[in-house]
C-alpha positions in Angstrom: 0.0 0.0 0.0 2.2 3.0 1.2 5.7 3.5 3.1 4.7 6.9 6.0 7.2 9.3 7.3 7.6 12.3 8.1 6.6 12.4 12.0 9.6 13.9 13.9 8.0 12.1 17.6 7.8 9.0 15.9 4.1 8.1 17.0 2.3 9.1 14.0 0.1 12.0 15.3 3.0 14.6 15.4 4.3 16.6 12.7 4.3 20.2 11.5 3.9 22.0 8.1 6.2 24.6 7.4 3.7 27.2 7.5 3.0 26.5 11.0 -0.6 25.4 11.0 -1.6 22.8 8.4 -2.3 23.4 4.8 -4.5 23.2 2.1 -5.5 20.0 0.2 -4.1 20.6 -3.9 -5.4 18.3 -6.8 -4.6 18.2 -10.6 -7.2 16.4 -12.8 -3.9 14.5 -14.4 -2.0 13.5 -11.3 -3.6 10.0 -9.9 -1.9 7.4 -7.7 -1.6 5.2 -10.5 1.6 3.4 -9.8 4.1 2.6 -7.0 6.7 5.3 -5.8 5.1 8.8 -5.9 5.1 10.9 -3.0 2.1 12.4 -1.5 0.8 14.5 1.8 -0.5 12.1 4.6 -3.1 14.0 6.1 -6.1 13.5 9.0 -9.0 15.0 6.8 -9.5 17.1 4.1 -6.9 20.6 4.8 -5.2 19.0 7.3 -1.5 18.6 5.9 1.0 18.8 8.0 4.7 17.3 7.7 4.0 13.7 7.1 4.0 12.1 3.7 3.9 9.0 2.1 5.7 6.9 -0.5 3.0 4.4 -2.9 4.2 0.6 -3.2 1.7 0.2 -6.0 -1.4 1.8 -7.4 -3.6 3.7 -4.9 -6.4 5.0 -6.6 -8.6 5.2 -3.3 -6.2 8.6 -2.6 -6.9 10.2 -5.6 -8.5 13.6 -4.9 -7.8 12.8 -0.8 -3.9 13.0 -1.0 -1.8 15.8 -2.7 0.6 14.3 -4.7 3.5 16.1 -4.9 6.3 13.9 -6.5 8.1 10.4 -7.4 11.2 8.5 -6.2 13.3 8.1 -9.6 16.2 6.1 -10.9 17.8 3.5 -8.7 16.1 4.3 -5.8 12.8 2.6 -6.9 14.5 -0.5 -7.1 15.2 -0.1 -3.4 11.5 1.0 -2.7 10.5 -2.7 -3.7 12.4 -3.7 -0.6 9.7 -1.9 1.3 7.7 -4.9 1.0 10.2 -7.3 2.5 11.2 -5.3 5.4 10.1 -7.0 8.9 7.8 -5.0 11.0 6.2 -6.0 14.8 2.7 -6.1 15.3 1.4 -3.2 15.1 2.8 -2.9 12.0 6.1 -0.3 12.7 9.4 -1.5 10.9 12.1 -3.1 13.5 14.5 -1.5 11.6 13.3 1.5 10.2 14.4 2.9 6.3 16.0 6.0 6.7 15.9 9.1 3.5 18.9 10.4 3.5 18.9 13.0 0.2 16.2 14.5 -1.5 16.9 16.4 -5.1 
């Protein structure tokens, strides 16, 4: 389904947009979640981004028009996102060794 980061407590409710208080929802009739590896904003409603995002492992159409998409993981590095699939987690679901990003372009 989807890889989530982007929460600096580590508990999944924290996180803080840039702007301070979260931001608006933004939606382009051509961009779908149509295939594993773009980026979009995790958010709690509609509005409500905030600093987590989350990294598609295959087609998502139920976020279409939910999630802004915002961008894709390109070149070798999708290779490694496959691996997201294979990587051990405990049972509630949290990796036991979590994936780290180190470089954005």
């Amino acid at each position: 389904f989807v890889a989530q980061g982007g929460d600096p407590t580590g508990t999944g409710e924290g996180g803080e947009s840039i702007y301070g208080s979260p931001f608006k929802d933004e939606f382009h009739q051509r961009l779908k979640f149509n295939r594993r590896g773009l980026v979009g904003m995790a958010n709690g409603g509609k509005n409500d981004n905030t600093s987590q995002f989350f990294i598609t492992l295959g087609r998502t159409d139920e976020l279409n028009n939910k999630n802004t998409l915002f961008g894709k993981v390109t070149g070798n590095t999708l290779y490694n996102l496959v691996k997201f699939n294979e990587i051990s987690t405990d049972n509630t679901d949290r990796p036991l060794n979590p994936p780290m990003i180190f470089k954005t372009e």
